[in-house]
Structure formats: C-alpha cells, structure tokens
N, C-alpha and C positions, 0 to 999 in steps of 0.2 A: 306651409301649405295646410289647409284646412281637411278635416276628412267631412264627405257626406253628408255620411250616416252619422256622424257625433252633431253636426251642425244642427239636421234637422230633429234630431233630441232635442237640444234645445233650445230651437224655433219651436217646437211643441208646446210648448208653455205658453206662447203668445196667440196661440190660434184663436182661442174663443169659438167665437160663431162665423169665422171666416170663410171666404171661398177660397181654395187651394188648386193652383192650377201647378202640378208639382214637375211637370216637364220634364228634363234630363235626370231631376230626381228623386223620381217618380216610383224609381224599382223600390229603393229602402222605405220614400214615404207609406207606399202600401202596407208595410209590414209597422208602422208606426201611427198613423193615422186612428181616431176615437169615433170618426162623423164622416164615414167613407161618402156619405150621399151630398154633401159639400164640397166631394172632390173631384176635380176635372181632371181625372187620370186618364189622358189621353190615348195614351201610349208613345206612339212617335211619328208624331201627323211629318205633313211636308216640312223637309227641313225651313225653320223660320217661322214657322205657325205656330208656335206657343205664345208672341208677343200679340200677337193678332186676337188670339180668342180672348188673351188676360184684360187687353183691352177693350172688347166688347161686354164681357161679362161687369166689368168695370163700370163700364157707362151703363150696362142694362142693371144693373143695382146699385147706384150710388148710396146706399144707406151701410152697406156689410162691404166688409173692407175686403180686398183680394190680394191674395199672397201669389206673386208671377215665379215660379223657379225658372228660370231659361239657362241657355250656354252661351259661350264662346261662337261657337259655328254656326248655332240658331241666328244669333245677333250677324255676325258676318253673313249672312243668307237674306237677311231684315233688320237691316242699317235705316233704312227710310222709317221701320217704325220705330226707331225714338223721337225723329220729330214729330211723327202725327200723334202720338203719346205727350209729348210735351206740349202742340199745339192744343189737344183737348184737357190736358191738365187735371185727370181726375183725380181726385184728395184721395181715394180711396185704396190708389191702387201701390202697392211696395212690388217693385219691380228687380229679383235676383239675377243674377248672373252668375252662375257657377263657371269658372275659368281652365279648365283642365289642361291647354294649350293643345288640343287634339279632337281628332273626330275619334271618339271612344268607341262609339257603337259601329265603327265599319272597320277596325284593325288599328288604331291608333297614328293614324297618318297627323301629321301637323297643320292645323290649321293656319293660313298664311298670316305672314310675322309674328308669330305666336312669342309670346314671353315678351315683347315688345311694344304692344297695343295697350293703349290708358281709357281702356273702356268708360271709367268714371269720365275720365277729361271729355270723349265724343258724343256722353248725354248731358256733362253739363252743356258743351259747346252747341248740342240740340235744341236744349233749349226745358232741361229739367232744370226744376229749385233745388233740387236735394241731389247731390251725388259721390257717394265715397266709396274706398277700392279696401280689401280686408284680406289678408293673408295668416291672419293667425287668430285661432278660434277665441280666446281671452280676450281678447280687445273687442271682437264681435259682440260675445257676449256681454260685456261690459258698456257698451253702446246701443242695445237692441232696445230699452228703455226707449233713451231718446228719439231714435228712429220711429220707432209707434206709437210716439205723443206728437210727431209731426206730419203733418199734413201731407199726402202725397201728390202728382208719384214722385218717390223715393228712389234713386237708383244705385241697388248695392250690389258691387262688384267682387267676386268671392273667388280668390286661387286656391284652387279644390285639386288632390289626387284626380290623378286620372286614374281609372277603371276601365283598363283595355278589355272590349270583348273580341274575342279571336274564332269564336267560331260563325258558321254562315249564318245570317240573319234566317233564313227558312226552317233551319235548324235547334233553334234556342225555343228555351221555357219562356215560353209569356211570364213576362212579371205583375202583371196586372190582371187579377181573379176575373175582374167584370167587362164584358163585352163591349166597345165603345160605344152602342148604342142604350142599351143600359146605365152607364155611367151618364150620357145626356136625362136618358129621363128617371135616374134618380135625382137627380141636381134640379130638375126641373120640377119635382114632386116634395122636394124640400125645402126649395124659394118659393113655392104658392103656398106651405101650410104657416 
C-alpha cells in the first residue's frame, strides 16, 4: 500500500507549471504545494465531480498539462466518465486514482467490491491508451518518468492507506485555507497572465 502524503512528495518533482486538481488528496497537497494558484483545491464537490472538472480544465488548456488526483468512490460515483475522457482523449491530462477501498471522509464504510475492482482493466476497457494499477511506492517512483513522457490521458491507479475520518463532517477543520471561490479565481488569474 502506498501512503499519500509520501506519494505526493514525490509527484512534486514533476509538477512544473501544471494544473493540480488534487481531489481526495487534497488535505496533504495543500500543505505541500509551491503554485497554490494553479491549484483546484476543490475541496469535496459532489461525490464524482473531480473527473469532470479535470476533464474540462483539460480541454479548456490543452497546452499545460493537468494532474487529476481522484478516488475509488469518486470513480464508482462517475464510471461514465472514463469513457467521455477517453472519447475526448486529451494528451494533456494524467488521470490518479488513489484506491483506499473505502469511503474515507464519511466513517470508512466499504466501497462496493472493494479490493476486487481492476480499476486500470475498466479505463483500459473505456477506451484510455495508457492504463496501469501501482501498489508500492518504488516502482511508482521508478516509472513516473515514463508516464510524463507519454501522451495522455494516462490512467494510474494507486492502492493508497485509508485515512478514516470519524468525526462529523460539520465538525472538522477545513483543510483547505482558500475559499472555493477564490481557488476558481486564482486559477483563473494565473492562466490569463
């Protein structure tokens, strides 16, 4: 199993001048991020709506590449978007799936057939060029080269700890300093200059 917070250390290396749409994670990128106004730190739109914006942001700049973090539940929530994501087929866009086998953020319930699901096999079978599944952070690292010398979208599929939260979502510290509206019109004030 992979952790996080060590992955996206180093995924940091590779950022450049990337869009980061850091999704389920989201909490640690915050605290690790160099170019917060490049980042679509969302928070935690409707479940499934991470693939959706990585994909629009994707097409609405095909020149900068975009980094999609998603989950396990997100993707089971928005199964239809790997095909329309394959159908449009943007080079640009490296599409994560962090795997925890749980809904994290509501008390750690299981997401269905969890530990079971070949998330790479149902976006090759969507209809992506690129699809591979990674369970141990060495070999990730050791392939993250080749993955960002190839063309997107890329679909890497990542068995990550879960991170049960247990307390009530009304309850909890935002992990995210800037306001979602903010976050849009920094990003938007960073891709015009």
């Amino acid at each position: 199993m992979i952790d996080t917070a060590k992955m996206l250390e180093v995924f940091k290396r590779y950022r450049d001048d990337a869009i980061v749409v850091p999704g389920r994670g989201g909490s640690h990128w915050v605290n690790l991020t160099d170019a917060p106004s490049l980042d679509a730190t969302l928070g935690d739109p409707a479940m499934g709506g991470h693939a959706a914006f990585g994909l629009g942001i994707a097409l609405a700049q095909p020149a900068r590449r975009v980094y999609l973090f998603d989950s396990d539940g997100d993707i089971q929530m928005s199964m239809g978007m790997l095909t329309t994501i394959a159908e449009q087929a943007p080079k640009n866009l490296y599409h994560f799936v962090l795997d925890n086998e749980v809904y994290a953020t509501t008390g750690g319930q299981p997401v269905p057939n969890a530990g079971r699901i070949d998330y790479a096999g149902i976006a090759a079978a969507a209809g992506y060029q690129h699809a591979r599944s990674y369970s141990d952070l060495d070999e990730l690292t050791r392939e993250l080269d080749g993955i960002f010398a190839t063309d997107g979208p890329y679909f890497i599929h990542l068995r990550v700890r879960a991170e049960i939260q247990n307390e009530a979502i009304g309850t909890r510290k935002p992990w995210n300093p800037r306001e979602r509206g903010q976050v849009i019109a920094d990003l938007r004030e960073a891709l015009s200059s």
